[in-house]
C-alpha positions in Angstrom: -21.6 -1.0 13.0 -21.6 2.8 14.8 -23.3 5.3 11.7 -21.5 7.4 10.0 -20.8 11.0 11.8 -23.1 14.1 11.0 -22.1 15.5 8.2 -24.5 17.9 5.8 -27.2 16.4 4.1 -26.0 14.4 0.5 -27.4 16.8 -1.6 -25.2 19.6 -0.5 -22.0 17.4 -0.8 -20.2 17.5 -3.5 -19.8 14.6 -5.7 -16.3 13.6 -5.1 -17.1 14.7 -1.3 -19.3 11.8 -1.0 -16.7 9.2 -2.2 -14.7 9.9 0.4 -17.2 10.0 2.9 -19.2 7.2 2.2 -18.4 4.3 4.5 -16.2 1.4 3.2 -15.1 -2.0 4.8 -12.4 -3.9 4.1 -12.4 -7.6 3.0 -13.8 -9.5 6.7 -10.5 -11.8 7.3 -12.1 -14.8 9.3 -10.4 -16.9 12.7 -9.0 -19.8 11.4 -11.0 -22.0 14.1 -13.9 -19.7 14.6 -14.6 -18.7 10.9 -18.0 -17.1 11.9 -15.6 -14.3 13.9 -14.1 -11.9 11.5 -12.5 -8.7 11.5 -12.3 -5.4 9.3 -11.3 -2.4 8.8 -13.9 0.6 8.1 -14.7 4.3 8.2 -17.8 4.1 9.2 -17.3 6.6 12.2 -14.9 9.4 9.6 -12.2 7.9 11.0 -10.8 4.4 9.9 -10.9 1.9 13.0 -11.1 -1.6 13.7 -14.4 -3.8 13.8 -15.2 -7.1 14.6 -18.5 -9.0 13.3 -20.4 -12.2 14.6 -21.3 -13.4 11.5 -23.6 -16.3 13.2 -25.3 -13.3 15.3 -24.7 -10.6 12.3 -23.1 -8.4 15.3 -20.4 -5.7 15.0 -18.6 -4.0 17.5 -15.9 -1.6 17.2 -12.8 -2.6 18.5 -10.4 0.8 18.3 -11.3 4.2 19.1 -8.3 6.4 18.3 -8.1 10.5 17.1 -5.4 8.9 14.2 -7.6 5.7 13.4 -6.0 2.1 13.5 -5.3 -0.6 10.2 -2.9 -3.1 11.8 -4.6 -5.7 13.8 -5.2 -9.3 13.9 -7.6 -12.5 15.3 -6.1 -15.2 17.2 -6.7 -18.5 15.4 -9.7 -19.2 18.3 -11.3 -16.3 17.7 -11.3 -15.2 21.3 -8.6 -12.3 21.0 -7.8 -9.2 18.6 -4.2 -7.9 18.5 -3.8 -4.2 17.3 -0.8 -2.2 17.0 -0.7 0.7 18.7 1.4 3.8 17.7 1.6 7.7 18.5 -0.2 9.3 16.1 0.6 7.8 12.7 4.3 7.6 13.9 4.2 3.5 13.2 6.5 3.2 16.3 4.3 1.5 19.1 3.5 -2.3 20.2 1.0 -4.7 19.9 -2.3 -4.5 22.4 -4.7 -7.5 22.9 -8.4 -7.4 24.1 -11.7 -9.8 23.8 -13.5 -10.3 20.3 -17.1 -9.2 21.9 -15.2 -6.5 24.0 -16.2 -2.8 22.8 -13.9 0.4 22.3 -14.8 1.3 25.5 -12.7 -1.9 27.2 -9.5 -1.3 27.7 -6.8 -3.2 25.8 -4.0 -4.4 27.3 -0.4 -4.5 26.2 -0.1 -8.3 24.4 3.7 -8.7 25.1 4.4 -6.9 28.3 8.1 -7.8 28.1 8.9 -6.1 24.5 9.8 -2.2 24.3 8.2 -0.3 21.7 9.5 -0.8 17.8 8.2 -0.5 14.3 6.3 -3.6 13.4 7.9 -6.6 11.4 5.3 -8.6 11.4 3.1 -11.4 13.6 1.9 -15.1 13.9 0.0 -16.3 16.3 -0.9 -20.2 17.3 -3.2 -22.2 18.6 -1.7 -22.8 21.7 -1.8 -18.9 22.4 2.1 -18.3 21.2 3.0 -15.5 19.6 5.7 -14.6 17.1 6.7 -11.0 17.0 8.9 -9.1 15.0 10.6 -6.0 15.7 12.7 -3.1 13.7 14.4 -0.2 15.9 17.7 1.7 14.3 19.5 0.6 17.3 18.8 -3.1 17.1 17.7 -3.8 13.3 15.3 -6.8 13.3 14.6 -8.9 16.4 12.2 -11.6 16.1 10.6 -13.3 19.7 8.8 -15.9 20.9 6.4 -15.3 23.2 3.9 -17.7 25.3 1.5 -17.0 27.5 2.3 -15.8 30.7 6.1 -16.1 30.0 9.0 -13.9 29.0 9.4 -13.1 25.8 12.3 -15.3 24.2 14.9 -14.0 21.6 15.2 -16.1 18.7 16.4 -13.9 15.7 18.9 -11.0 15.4 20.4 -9.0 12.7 20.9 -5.7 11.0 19.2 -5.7 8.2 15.4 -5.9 7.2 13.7 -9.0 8.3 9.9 -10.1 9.3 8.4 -12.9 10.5 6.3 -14.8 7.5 3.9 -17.3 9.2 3.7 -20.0 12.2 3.1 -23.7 10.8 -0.5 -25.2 11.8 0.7 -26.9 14.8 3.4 -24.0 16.0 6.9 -26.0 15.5 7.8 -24.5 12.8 8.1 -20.3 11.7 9.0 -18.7 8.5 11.4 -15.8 8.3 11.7 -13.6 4.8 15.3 -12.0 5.7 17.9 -9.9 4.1 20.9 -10.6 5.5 22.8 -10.3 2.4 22.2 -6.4 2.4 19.5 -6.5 -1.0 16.3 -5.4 0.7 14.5 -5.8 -2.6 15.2 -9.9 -2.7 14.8 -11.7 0.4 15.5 -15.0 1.5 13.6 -17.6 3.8 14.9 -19.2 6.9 12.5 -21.5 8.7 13.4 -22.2 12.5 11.8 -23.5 15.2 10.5 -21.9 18.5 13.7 -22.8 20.1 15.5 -20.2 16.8 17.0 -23.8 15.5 17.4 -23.8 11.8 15.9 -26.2 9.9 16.2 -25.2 6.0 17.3 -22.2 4.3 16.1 -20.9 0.8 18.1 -18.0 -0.6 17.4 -17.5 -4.9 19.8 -14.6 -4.2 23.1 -16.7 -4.1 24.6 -14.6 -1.2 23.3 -11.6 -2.9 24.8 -11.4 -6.1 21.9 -12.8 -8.2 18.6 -10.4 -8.3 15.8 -13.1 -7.3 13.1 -12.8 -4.3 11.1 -15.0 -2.6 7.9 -14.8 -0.1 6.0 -16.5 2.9 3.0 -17.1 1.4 1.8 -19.5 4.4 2.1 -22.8 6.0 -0.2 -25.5 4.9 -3.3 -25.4 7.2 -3.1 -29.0 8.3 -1.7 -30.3 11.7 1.5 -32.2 10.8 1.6 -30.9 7.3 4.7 -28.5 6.9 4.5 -27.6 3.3 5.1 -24.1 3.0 3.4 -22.1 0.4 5.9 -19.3 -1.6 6.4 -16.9 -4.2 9.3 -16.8 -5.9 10.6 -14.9 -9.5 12.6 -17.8 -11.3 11.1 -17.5 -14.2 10.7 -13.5 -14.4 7.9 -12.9 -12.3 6.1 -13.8 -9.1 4.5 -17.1 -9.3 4.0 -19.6 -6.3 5.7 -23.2 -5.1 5.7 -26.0 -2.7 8.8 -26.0 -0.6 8.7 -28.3 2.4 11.5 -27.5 4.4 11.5 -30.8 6.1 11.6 -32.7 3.6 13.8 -30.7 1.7 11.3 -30.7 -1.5 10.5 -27.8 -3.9 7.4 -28.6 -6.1 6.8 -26.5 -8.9 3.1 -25.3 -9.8 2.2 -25.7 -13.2 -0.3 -22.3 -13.7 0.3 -21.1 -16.8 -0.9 -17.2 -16.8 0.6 -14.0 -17.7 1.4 -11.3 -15.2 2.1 -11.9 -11.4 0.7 -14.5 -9.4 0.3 -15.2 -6.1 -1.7 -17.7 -3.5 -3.0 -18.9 -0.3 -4.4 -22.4 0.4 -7.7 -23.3 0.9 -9.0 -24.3 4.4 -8.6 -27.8 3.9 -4.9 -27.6 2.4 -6.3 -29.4 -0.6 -6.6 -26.6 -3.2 -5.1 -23.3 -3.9 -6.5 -19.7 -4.6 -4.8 -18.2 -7.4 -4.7 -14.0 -7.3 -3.3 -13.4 -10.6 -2.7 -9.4 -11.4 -1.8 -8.4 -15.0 -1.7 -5.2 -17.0 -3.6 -3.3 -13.7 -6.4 -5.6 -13.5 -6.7 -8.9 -11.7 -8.3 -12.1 -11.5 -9.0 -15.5 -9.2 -8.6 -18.9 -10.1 -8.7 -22.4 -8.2 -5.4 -24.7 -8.3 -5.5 -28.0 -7.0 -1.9 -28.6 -7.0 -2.5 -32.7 -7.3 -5.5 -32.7 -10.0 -4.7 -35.4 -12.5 -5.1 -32.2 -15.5 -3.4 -29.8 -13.3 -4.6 -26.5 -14.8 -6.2 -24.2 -12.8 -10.1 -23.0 -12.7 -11.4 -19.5 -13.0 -13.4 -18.1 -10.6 -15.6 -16.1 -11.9 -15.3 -12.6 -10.9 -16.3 -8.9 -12.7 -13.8 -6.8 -14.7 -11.6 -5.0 -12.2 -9.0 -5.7 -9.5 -9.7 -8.1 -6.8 -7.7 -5.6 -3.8 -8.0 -9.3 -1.9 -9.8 -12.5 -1.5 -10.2 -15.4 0.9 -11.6 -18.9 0.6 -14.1 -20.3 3.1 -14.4 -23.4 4.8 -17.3 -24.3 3.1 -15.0 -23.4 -0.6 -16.8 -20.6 -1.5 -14.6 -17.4 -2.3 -15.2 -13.5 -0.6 -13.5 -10.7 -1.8 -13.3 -7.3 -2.2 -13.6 -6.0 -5.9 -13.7 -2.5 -7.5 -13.6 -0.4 -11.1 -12.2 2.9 -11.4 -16.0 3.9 -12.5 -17.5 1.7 -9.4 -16.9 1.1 -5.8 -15.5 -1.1 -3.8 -17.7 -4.2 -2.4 -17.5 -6.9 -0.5 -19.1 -10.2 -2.7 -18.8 -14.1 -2.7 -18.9 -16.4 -5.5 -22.6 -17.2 -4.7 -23.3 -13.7 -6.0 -24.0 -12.1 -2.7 -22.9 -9.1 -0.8 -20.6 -10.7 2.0 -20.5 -7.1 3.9 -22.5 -3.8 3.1 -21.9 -1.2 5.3 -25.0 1.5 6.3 -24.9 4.7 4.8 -24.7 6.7 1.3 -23.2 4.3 -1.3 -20.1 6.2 -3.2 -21.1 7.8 -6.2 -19.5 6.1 -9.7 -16.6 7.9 -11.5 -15.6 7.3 -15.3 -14.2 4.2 -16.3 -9.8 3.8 -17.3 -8.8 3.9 -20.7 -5.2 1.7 -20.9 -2.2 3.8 -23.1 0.6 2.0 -24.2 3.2 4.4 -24.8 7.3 3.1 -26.0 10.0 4.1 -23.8 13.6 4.0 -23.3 13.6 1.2 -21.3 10.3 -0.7 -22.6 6.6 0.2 -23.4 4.7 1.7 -20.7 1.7 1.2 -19.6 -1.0 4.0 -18.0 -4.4 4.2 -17.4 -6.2 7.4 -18.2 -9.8 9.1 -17.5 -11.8 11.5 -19.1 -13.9 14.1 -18.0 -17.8 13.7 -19.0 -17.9 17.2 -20.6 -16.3 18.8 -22.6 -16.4 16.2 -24.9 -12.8 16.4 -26.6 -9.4 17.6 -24.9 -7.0 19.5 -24.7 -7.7 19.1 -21.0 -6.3 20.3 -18.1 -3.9 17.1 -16.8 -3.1 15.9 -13.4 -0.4 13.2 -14.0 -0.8 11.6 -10.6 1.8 9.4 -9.8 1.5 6.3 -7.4 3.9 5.3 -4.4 5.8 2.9 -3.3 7.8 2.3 -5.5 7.2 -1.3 -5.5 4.0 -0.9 -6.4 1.3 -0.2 -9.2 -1.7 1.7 -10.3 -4.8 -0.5 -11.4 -8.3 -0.3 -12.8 -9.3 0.5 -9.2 -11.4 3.2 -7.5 -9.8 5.8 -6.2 -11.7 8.6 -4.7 -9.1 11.3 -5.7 -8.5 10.7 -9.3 -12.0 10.8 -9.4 -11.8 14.3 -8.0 -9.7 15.8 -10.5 -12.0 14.1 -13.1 -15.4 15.7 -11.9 -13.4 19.1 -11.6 -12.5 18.7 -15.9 -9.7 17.6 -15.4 -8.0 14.4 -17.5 -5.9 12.3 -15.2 -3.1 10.2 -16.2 -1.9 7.2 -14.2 1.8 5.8 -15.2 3.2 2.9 -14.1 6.8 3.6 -14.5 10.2 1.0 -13.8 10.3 -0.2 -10.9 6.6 -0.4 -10.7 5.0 -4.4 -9.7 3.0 -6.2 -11.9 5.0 -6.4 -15.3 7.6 -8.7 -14.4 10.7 -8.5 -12.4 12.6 -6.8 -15.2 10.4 -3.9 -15.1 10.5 -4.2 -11.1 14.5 -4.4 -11.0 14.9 -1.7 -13.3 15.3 1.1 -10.6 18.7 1.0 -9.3 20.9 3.8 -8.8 19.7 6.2 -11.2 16.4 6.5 -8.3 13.7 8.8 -9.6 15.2 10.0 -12.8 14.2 6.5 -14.0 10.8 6.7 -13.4 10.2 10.3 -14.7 12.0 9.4 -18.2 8.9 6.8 -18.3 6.2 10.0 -17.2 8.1 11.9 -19.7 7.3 9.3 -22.5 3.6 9.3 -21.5 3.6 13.6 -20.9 4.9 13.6 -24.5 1.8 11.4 -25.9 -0.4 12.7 -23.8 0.3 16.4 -25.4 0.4 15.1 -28.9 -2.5 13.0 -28.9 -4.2 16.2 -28.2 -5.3 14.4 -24.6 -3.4 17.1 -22.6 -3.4 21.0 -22.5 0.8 21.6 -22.4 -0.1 24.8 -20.6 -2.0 23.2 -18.2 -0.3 20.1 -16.8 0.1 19.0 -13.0 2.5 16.7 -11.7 1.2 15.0 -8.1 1.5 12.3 -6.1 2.5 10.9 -2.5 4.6 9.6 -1.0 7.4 8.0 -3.8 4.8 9.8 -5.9 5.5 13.2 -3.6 9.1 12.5 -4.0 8.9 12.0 -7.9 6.7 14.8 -8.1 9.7 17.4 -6.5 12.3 15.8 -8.0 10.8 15.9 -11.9 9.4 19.9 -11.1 12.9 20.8 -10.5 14.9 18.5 -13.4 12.1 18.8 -16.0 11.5 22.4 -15.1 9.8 23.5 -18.4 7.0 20.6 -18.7 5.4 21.3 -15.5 2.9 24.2 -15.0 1.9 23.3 -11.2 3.2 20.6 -8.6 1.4 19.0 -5.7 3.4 16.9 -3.5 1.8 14.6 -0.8 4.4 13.4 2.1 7.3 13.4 0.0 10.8 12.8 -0.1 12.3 16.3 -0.4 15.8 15.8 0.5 17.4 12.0 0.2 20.0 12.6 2.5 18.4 14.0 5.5 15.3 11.4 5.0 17.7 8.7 5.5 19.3 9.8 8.1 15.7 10.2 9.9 13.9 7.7 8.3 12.5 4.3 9.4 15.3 1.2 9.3 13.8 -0.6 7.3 13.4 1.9 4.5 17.5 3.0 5.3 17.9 -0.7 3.8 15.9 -0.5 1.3 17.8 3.0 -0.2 20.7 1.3 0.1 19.8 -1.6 -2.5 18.2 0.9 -4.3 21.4 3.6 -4.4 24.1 1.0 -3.7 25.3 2.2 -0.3 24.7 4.6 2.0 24.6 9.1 1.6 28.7 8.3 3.0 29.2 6.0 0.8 27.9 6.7 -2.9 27.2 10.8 -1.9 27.1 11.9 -6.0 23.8 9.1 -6.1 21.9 10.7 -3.6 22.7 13.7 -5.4 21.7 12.9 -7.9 18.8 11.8 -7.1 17.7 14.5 -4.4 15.0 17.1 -5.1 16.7 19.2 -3.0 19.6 19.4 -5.9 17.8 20.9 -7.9 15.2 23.1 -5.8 16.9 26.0 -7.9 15.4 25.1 -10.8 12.0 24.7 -9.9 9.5 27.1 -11.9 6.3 25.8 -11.3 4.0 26.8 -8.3 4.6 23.9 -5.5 1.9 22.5 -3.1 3.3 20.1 -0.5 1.9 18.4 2.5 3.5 16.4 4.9 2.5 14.7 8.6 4.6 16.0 11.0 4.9 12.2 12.7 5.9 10.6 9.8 8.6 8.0 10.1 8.8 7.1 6.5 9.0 11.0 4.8 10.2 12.7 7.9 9.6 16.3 8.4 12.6 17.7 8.5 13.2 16.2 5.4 10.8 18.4 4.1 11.2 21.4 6.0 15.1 21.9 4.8 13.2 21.6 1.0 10.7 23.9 1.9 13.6 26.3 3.1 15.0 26.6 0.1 11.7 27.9 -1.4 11.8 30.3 0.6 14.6 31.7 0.5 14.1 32.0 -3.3 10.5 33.3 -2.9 9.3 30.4 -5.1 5.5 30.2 -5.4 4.7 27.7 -2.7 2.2 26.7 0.0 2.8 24.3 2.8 0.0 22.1 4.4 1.1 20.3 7.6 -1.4 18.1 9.7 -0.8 16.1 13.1 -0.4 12.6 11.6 2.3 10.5 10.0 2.5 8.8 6.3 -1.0 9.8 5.3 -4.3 10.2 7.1 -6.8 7.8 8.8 -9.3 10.4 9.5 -11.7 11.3 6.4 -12.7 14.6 6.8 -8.8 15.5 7.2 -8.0 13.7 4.0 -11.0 15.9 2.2 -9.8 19.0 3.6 -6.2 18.4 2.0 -7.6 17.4 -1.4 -9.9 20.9 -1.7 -6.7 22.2 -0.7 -5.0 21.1 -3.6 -7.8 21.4 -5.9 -8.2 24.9 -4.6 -4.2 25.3 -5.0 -4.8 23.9 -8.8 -7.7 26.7 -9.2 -5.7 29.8 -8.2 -3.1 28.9 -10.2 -3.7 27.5 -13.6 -5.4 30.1 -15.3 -8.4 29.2 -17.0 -8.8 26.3 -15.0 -13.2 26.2 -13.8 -13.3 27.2 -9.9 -15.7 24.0 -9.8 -16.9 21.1 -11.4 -20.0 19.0 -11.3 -21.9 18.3 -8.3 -19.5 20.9 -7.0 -21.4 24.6 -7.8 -19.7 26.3 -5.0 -16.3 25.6 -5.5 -13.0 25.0 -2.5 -14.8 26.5 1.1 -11.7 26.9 2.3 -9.6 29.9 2.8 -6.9 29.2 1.0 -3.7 29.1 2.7 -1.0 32.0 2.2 2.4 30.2 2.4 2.1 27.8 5.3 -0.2 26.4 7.2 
C-alpha cells in the first residue's frame, strides 16, 4: 500500500489531528472464485481510494487515483476485474469503469458498459459468465435496470418511476433480485425476481399494495449452482430479521434466531450456514446459524464489545471483520485472533469510552450515548449535541474521529438516536412521518433537558451539529427551539425543503414523498412545516454551515437561499463551501472543516478553552469572516 502523504511529524499533531490522519482500511471484501483477491477501501494516500490485495502474494496496489477519492467499486466473481463508479467530483452522477485486478492507478480504466449514459447508481451484480446487472436512477427516467453481456448491447429489462435497485444475481446468473417501490412508499420495498430475459418469476410485496407499513431486503442468493434460495430481511414481527424465500418453489422458511434488536445475514460460502449481524441498543454482535441444525439456535462468535461496522465468512469458515469502540479504533481481525489487514503508518490515538442515557419521551424512551471529557473531572460542560444522518440510520458505540474532537477540546458530547432512527424496531423507525424533523428534535429536546438537569450540560453553553439529516435537524431546531441553543454548526444540510427537492437526487424526491405524504404541490403546509427556511427568522444563535457545492443530495442552492436570508437579517453566520459533494473523501479537507468549526465554537461561546489536550496551539486557521 502507497504511505501516507507528508504531513508534520506526530508530535506536532494534535491529538484528534492524528485520528483523522491515520490510515484506515475497510473490511477486504474477497472474489467469490478467487478468495485470495480482495478489495478495500483506504486513506492511506489523505485521500480515500480504492486498493486491491493479493493475499497469496501479500501485494497491494492502488486501483483509483482521483482529487475527490473513490468508495463505490466492486470484484467480479473471478477475480480478474474491478468495477468503480466514476462521478464528477462527489456529484454521484457518473458510470461504472472496469480495469485488471493487478492493473495500477496509472492504467487506464475503461468505461464497463459502453452503451449506458451516465446516471446515479442503483446498484450491481455481476456473474460468472462476465454479465452484468446494472441499475440506473435519472429524474427523467426514474429507475432502469439492464442486462448487460460481454461484448453486447446493453438490454432493458426494468422500468419505472419510482426508487428501485437491483439486489443480487443468483450463483448460476438465471435469476436477479429487484427491491422496488412501485407502490410510491420508498421506506418499504418489495421484491420482484426476474430473469435475464425481465420475465417474472415471483413477487414478494409485505406492503399489500402499499397500504401496510412492512419492508423487505435482498440479502443474497444462495452461493450454490442450482440452488435459488434467496436470503431476506423482512419486519413481520417488528424488526429486521432474516428468511428463506425460494422464489421457485414458491417457499418462505422462517429462521428461528431468537435475539433482540435487528438482525441481519449473509450465507456462508458453502450455503450451508448463516452469519448472523445482530445490532441492538448501538452495539452489535455475530453469531453462526445453520438454518437445518437439528437444535436450531444459533452460535456466538465471539467478538469484543463494540460494533461490528461489517463482517464476512471465509471459505475456509473462519469470520473477518471490521470492529471498533468509541475509546478504540477500527481494525480489521478474524476469529483466529489475528489482524486480517493493518495498514502502515501512525495507529489512531484512543478517545473516551460511551456512556448509554435512557431518557423518556413523548413517543418512547430514548436512547443516547454520551462522552466525557478527561479533565475537569465533573460538568457542567460545554455540550455538542451532534446529531447523526440519515435518517434511517443510528449512532453506535463506534469510533468516530470528530466526537472525539469535541471531547479532547472539553467538551461533553451527546449522541441521540431519535424516531425514525434504525436499530430499535420498526416502530421507532416508522415513527417519522409527516411531522419530518420536529419529530426528532422533541426526542433531542427530551435528552437537552436531562442533559442540563443532570448537571451533564452547561445551558449556556450548548451546540447543536450535525450533517447531513443531522445539518438539516440542526437549522431546523436553531430556528423552532430558538432559546435552547447557544451556537449551531450545520454540515451539508437541508436548508430549505422545497428547493432541495426540487434539485435533489430522485431517489431522495421518493423518499420525501413517503416521508411528507406527497410532493411541495401537493401537501405545501408539510414542507412548511418542516423547512428551516420557515423559520430562519427566528434563529438567535450564531450559525456555522458548510456545504459541497456538487452535492446531489443537499444541493447548494438549497443552501444558499437559507444562507440569504441570514443575511439579509445580519444574523451571526459563517459559510464554509469546498469543491465536493455530500461530504469529503480527502482527509486533510475534512480536518480543515472540523478546526473550522471548532474554531467557530471558540470565538463564540465565551469561556469556551481556545484548545484542548494534545492541542497547545489552538485552530491555525484564519478564521473565516462571513463566507468562504
Amino acid at each position: 500500500m502507497t504511505e501516507a502523504t507528508a504531513s508534520p511529524t506526530t508530535a506536532s499533531v494534535p491529538l484528534w489531528e492524528q485520528r483523522f490522519r491515520a490510515p484506515r482500511v475497510s473490511l477486504p471484501e474477497w472474489a467469490e472464485d478467487a478468495p485470495d483477491r480482495a478489495l478495500f477501501v483506504s486513506n492511506a494516500t489523505g485521500t480515500y481510494e480504492l486498493y486491491t490485495w493479493d493475499r497469496a502474494t501479500g501485494e497491494q496496489r492502488q486501483v483509483t487515483d482521483r482529487p475527490n477519492g473513490t468508495t463505490d467499486g466492486v470484484l467480479t466473481p473471478d477475480g480478474e476485474s474491478v468495477w468503480w463508479f466514476d462521478d464528477t467530483d462527489g456529484d454521484e452522477f457518473g458510470v461504472w469503469m472496469r480495469r485488471p485486478f493487478h492493473g495500477g492507478a496509472e492504467i487506464e480504466s475503461a468505461p464497463a458498459a459502453p452503451g449506458l449514459a451516465p446516471s446515479y447508481p442503483a446498484g450491481l451484480a455481476i456473474g460468472r459468465d462476465g454479465t452484468a446487472v446494472i441499475g440506473r436512477s435519472t429524474d427523467e427516467d426514474g429507475t432502469t435496470v439492464h442486462v448487460v453481456r460481454p461484448d453486447a448491447a446493453p438490454v432493458e429489462i426494468y422500468r419505472h418511476r419510482e426508487s428501485a435497485g437491483v439486489g443480487d444475481l443468483s450463483h448460476d446468473g438465471t435469476l436477479i433480485a429487484l427491491e422496488h417501490t412501485e407502490h410510491g412508499d420508498a421506506m418499504h420495498s418489495a421484491l420482484r425476481v426476474v430473469r435475464p430475459d425481465g420475465t417474472t418469476v415471483a413477487e414478494l410485496d409485505d406492503t399489500e399494495g402499499g397500504t401496510k407499513e412492512l419492508g423487505l431486503a435482498v440479502l443474497g442468493f444462495a452461493p450454490v449452482d442450482g440452488d435459488t434460495r434467496l436470503l431476506v430481511g423482512h419486519q413481520r414481527r417488528g424488526r429486521w430479521e432474516p428468511m428463506i424465500w425460494d422464489p421457485v418453489a414458491g417457499t418462505e422458511t422462517d429462521l428461528a434466531i431468537d435475539l433482540s434488536g435487528d438482525v441481519g445475514a449473509e450465507w456462508y460460502p458453502d450455503g450451508s450456514a448463516l452469519l448472523i449481524e445482530h445490532g441492538f441498543e448501538a452495539r452489535s454482535e455475530l453469531w453462526r446459524y445453520e438454518p437445518v441444525a437439528a437444535d436450531g439456535k444459533p452460535v456466538r462468535v465471539e467478538t469484543p464489545t463494540g460494533t461490528v461496522s461489517g463482517a464476512t465468512a471465509r471459505p475456509d469458515g473462519t469470520v473477518e471483520y471490521l470492529w471498533s469502540s468509541a475509546a478504540e479504533p477500527p481494525v480489521v481481525r478474524s476469529t483466529t485472533g489475528a489482524v486480517v489487514l493493518d495498514p502502515p503508518g501512525a495507529k489512531a490515538p484512543a478517545s473516551v469510552p460511551v456512556e448509554d442515557v435512557w431518557v423518556d419521551g413523548t413517543g418512547g424512551r430514548i436512547h443516547a450515548l454520551v462522552q466525557r471529557p478527561a479533565a475537569p473531572a465533573e460538568g457542567p460542560f460545554p455540550t455538542v449535541f451532534e446529531i447523526h444522518g440519515g435518517p434511517t440510520w443510528h449512532d453506535s458505540d463506534a469510533f468516530a474521529a470528530g466526537p472525539a474532537a469535541w471531547v479532547d477540546h472539553g467538551y461533553a458530547v451527546v449522541r441521540v438516536n431519535y424516531r425514525g432512527s434504525t436499530g430499535y424496531g420498526r416502530a421507532w423507525t416508522d415513527a417519522l412521518k409527516h411531522r419530518v424533523g420536529l419529530i426528532e428534535l422533541e426526542d433531542i429536546a427530551a435528552v437537552r433537558e436531562w442533559a442540563v438537569k443532570s448537571g451533564l450540560a452547561d445551558p449556556a453553553k450548548l451546540v447543536l451539529a450535525g450533517g447531513s439529516w443531522g445539518g438539516y435537524l440542526t437549522l431546523l431546531g436553531l430556528g423552532t427551539q430558538p432559546g435552547d441553543w447557544a451556537l449551531g454548526l450545520a454540515a451539508v444540510p437541508v436548508a430549505d425543503y422545497v428547493t432541495a427537492y426540487h434539485d435533489e437526487m430522485e431517489a431522495l424526491k421518493a423518499m420525501d414523498r413517503t416521508l411528507l405524504g406527497g410532493t411541495p404541490e401537493e401537501v405545501p403546509e408539510r414542507f412548511e412545516a418542516s423547512s428551516p427556511l420557515t423559520y430562519v427568522d427566528a434563529v438567535r444563535a450564531p450559525v456555522y454551515i458548510s456545504a459541497g457545492v456538487n452535492d446531489p443530495r443537499c444541493p447548494i442552492r438549497q443552501v444558499e437561499n437559507y444562507v440569504d436570508r441570514l443575511k439579509d437579517r445580519d444574523a451571526v453566520h459563517e459559510v464554509y463551501r469546498y469543491d465536493a459533494g455530500h461530504g469529503s473523501l480527502v482527509v486533510e479537507e475534512r480536518i480543515k472543516q472540523v478546526r473550522l468549526e471548532l474554531d467557530f465554537a471558540r470565538r463564540h461561546l465565551s469561556g469556551v478553552s481556545p484548545a484542548g489536550p494534545g492541542d497547545p496551539t489552538g485552530p491555525d486557521e484564519t478564521a473565516p469572516g462571513g463566507d468562504a
